[in-house]
Wavefront OBJ file of the C-alpha trace (Angstrom):
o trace
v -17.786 1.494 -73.460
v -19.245 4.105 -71.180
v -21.017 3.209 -67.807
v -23.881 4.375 -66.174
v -23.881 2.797 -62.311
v -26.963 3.185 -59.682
v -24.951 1.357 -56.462
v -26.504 0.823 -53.054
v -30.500 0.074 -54.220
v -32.037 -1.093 -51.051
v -35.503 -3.072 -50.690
v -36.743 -5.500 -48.383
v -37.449 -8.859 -49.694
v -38.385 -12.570 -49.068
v -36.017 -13.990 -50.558
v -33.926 -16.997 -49.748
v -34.021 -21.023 -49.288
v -35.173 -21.139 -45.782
v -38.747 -20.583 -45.031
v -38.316 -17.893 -42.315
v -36.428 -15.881 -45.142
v -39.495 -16.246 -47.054
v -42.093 -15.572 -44.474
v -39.665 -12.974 -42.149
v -38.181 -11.347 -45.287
v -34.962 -9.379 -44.729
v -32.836 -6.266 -46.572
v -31.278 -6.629 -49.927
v -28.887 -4.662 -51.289
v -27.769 -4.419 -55.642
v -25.817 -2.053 -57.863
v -26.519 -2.163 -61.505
v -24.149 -0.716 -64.181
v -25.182 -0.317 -67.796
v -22.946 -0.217 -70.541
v -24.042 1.896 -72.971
v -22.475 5.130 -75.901
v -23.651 7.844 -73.542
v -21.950 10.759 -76.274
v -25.116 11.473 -77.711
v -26.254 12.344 -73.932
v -23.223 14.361 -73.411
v -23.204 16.804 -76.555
v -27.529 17.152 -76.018
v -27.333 17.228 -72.461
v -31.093 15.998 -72.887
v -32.406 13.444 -70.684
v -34.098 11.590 -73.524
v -30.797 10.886 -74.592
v -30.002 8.607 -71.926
v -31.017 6.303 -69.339
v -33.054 7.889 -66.437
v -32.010 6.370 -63.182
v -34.570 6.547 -61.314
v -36.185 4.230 -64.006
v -33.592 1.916 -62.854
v -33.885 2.403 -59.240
v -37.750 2.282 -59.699
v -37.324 -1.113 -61.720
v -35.128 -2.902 -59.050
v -37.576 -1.909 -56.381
v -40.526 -3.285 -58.111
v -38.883 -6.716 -58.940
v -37.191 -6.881 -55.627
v -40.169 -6.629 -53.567
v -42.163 -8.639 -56.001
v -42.337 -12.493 -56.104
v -39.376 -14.586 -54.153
v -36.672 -15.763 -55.570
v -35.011 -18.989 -53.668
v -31.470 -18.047 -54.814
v -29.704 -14.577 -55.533
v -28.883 -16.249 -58.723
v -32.044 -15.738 -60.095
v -33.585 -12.817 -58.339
v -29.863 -11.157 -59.837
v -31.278 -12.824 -63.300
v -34.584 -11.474 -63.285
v -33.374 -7.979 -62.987
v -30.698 -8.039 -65.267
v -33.157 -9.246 -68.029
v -35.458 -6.520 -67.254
v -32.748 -3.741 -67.034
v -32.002 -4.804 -70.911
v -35.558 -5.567 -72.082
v -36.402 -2.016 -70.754
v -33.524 0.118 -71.508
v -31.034 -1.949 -74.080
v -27.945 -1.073 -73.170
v -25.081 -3.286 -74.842
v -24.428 -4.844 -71.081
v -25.953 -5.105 -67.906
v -24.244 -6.095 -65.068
v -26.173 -6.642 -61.467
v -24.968 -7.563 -58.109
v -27.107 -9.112 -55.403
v -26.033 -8.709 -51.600
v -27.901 -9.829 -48.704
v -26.481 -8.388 -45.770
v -27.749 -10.965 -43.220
v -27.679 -14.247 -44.400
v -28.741 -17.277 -42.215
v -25.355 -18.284 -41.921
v -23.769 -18.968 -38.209
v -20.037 -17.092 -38.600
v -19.366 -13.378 -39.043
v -19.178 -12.072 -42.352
v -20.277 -8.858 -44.376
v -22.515 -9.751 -46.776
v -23.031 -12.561 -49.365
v -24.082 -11.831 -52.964
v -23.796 -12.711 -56.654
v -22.890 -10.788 -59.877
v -23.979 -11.393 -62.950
v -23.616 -9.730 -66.408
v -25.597 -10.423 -69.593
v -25.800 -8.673 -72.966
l 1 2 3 4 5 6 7 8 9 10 11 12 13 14 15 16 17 18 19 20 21 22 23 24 25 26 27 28 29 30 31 32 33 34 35 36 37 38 39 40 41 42 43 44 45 46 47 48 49 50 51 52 53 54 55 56 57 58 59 60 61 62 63 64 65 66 67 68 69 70 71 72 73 74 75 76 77 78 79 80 81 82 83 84 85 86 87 88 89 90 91 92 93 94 95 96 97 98 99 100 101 102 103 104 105 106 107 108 109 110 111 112 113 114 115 116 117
């Protein structure tokens, strides 16, 4: 199955279980990679053929800055459903990071990953 991947979509966004994520906000960060027959794309070389990313991007933004989620579960779930509502691909596969979480240690970055069909 071929892929089309839009990584590193950040947004701020207030979401989390505390209350100061919710009020403070803080950076989010997904990739989202569609599985999809992208041949008819590659012999037309037409955009029509295809998924525009920027659609995606666009789509991500607008549900990541839009209502809270309390867990990355479903904020990862609400975007996955859109990206196959809106564009059908076969699969959809989305991954949530939040870069700062109220944790007290040293990490990265949690997140989640989810793929749906």
């Amino acid at each position: 199955m071929d892929r089309i991947q839009v990584q590193g979509i950040h947004f701020f966004g207030r979401h989390g279980v505390t209350p100061a994520e919710r009020e403070v906000g803080q950076r989010f960060v997904v990739d989202v990679e569609l599985r999809l027959d992208l041949a008819r794309a590659g012999a037309s070389d037409r955009l029509e053929d295809t998924v525009n990313y920027v659609a995606v991007h666009d789509l991500v933004q607008e549900i990541g800055r839009g209502a809270p989620a309390t867990l990355l579960e479903a904020l990862a779930e609400r975007i996955a459903r859109a990206v196959l509502q809106r564009f059908g691909p076969k699969e959809v596969t989305v991954r949530v990071r939040k870069p700062a979480p109220p944790i007290d240690g040293v990490m990265d970055w949690v997140g989640v990953e989810v793929t749906r069909s």
